[in-house]
N, C-alpha and C positions, 0 to 999 in steps of 0.2 A: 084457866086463865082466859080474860076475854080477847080478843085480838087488839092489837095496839100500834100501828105502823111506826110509832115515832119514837119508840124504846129505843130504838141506836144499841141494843145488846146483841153483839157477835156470838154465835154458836160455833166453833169449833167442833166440826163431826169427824171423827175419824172411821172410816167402815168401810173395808175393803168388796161387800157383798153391793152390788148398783141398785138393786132391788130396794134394798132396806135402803138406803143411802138417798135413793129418790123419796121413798115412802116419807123419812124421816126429813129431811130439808121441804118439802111441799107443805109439811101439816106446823112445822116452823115458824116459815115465811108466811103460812097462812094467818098466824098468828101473832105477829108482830116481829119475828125474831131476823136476824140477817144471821144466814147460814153458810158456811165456809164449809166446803168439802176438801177432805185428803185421803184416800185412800192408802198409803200406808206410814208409815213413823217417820220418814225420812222426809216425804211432804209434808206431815205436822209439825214436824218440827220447821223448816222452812218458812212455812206457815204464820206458824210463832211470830218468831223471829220479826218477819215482814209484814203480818196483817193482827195484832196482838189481839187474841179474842178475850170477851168477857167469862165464858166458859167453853170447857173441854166436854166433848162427850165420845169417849174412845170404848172401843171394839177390845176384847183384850186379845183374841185369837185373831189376828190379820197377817197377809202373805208375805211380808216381808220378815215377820217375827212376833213376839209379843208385846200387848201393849204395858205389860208392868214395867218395859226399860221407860216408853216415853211417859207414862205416872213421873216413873222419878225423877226423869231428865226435865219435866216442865216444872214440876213441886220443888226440885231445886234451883229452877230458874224463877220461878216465882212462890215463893211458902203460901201466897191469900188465892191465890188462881182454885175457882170450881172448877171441880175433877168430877166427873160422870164417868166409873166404868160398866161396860152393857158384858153380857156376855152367855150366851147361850149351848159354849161349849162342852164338854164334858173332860174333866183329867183327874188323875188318881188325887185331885188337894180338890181343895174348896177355890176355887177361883177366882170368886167375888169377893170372899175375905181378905186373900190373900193382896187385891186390889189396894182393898180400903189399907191395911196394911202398912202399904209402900204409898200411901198418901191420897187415896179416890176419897172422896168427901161424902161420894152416896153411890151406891153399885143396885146396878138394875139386870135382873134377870130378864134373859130373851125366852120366851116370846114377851113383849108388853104392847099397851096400847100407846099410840103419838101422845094424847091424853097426859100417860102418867109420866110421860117423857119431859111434856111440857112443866106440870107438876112438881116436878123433879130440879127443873133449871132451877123454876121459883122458887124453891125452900134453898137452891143454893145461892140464890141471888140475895133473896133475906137475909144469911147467915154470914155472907164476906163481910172482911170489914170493912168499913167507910176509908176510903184512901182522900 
């Protein structure tokens, strides 16, 4: 994607680790995007609520719980909302499947590059419907 200041499209990041969470909101905003940090479910949903983003890009392992509850609590609050779940964890299931599953639109393994992050928005930006 080339960078674009004036796309006015909200990122919604959920990621409890500050590391990633800077890495990821810097290479963002660097490229057009306005980036919205929450660290755990209870801020993204808040979040929600009061700053409604164009897409989610949620952690599925973060310290308050998982993120498959907030998958499903935003896909029922909105059925067209891009869902991004990342997830670098390890557990006896498939994770990322299990994601897409309960409604993530496209699941990105950790480690990846800002790149295919960006990448990523974009084919889910192409694919919402037109409201």
């Amino acid at each position: 994607m080339q960078p674009n200041p004036e796309t006015n499209i909200t990122v919604l990041l959920v990621e409890d680790e500050p590391s990633v969470a800077t890495m990821m909101t810097r290479y963002l905003e660097a490229t057009g995007f306005r980036a919205v940090i929450a660290t755990s479910i209870e801020a993204a949903q808040t979040l929600f609520r009061t700053d409604p983003p164009d897409v989610v890009v949620t952690d599925i392992f973060l310290s308050d719980g998982e993120g498959f509850s907030l998958i499903e609590a935003l896909r029922a609050a909105d059925p067209d909302l891009p869902i991004i779940a990342i997830s670098g964890g390890k557990a006896d299931f498939d994770v990322l499947a299990q994601a897409a599953k309960l409604g993530a639109n496209f699941t990105i393994e950790k480690p990846f590059s800002p790149a295919y992050l960006v990448d990523t928005i974009d084919r889910c930006l192409e694919a919402r419907p037109v409201r």
